[in-house]
N, C-alpha and C positions, 0 to 999 in steps of 0.2 A: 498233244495230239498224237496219235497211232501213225507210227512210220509203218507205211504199207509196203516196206523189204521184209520186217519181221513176219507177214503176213506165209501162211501155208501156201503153195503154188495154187491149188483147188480154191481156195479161198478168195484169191488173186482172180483167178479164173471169172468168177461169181463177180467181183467186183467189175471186171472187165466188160458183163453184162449188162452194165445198168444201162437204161434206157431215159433216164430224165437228168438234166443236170443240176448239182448241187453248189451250195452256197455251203463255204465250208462252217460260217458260224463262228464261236460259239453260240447259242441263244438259254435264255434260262426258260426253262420248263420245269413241269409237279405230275409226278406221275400220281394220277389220281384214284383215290383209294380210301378207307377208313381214317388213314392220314397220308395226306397229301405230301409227296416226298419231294423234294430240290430237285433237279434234275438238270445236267451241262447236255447241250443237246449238238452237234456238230454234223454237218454233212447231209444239209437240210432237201430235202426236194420233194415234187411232186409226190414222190411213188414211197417215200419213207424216209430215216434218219440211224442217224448212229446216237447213242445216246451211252454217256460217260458215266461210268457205276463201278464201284468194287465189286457189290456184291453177284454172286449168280443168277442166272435166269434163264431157266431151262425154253431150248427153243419147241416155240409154238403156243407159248403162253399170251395170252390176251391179256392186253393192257390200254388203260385208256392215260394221255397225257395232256397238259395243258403246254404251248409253248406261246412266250413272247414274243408278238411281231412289233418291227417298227410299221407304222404307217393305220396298221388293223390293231395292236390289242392285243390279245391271246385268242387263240385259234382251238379248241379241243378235238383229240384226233383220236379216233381209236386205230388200236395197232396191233399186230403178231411177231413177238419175236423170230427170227431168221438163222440168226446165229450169235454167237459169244464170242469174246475174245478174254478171255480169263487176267484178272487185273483188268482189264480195260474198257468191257463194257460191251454194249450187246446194239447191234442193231435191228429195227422195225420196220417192217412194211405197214404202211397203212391199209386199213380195209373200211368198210361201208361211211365212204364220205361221200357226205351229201354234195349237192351239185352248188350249194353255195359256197359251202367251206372249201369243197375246191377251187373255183374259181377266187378266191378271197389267197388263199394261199397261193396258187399258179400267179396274181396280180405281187403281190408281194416277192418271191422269187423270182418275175421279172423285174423288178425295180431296181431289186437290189443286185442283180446279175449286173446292171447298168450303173451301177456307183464306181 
């Protein structure tokens, strides 16, 4: 997991914004594509995720991913990347989720906030 001291202060900053809280995870997700790629997913919530990658990924790229929930199954989420952490991985905000998948995901991150 990403020790948030190595983090830039501006970066620190952004993170200090979030507004939903998260479940640190790991969960496994497929970012989906031509071929559907593995994906370690951490630092789960409402509003988006951190998701654990070597490779690059220029921020503001659209991505759609699958993630594994307990309780629901897999969830697909489409997402925009935010920013990089180089070696580390990139996190997404979600955008145009439906009102079921959220609600399906918000039930899940409360249960498990409660474990």
């Amino acid at each position: 997991m990403i020790n948030q001291q190595e983090w830039p202060s501006d970066l620190q900053a952004l993170m200090n914004r979030r507004r939903d809280m998260r479940i640190p995870g790991p969960f496994d997700g497929w970012r989906i594509g031509m071929i559907d790629t593995p994906l370690r997913i951490f630092d789960l919530s409402r509003g988006g995720c951190f998701v654990d990658a070597m490779h690059e990924q220029p921020v503001g790229t659209r991505i759609t991913i699958k993630v594994a929930l307990p309780r629901v199954g897999t969830l697909i989420l489409k997402g925009e990347t935010l920013y990089e952490r180089k070696g580390f991985g990139f996190a997404v905000r979600f955008v145009d989720v439906d009102a079921e998948t959220a609600a399906l995901l918000g039930d899940v991150l409360d249960s498990l906030q409660g474990d």
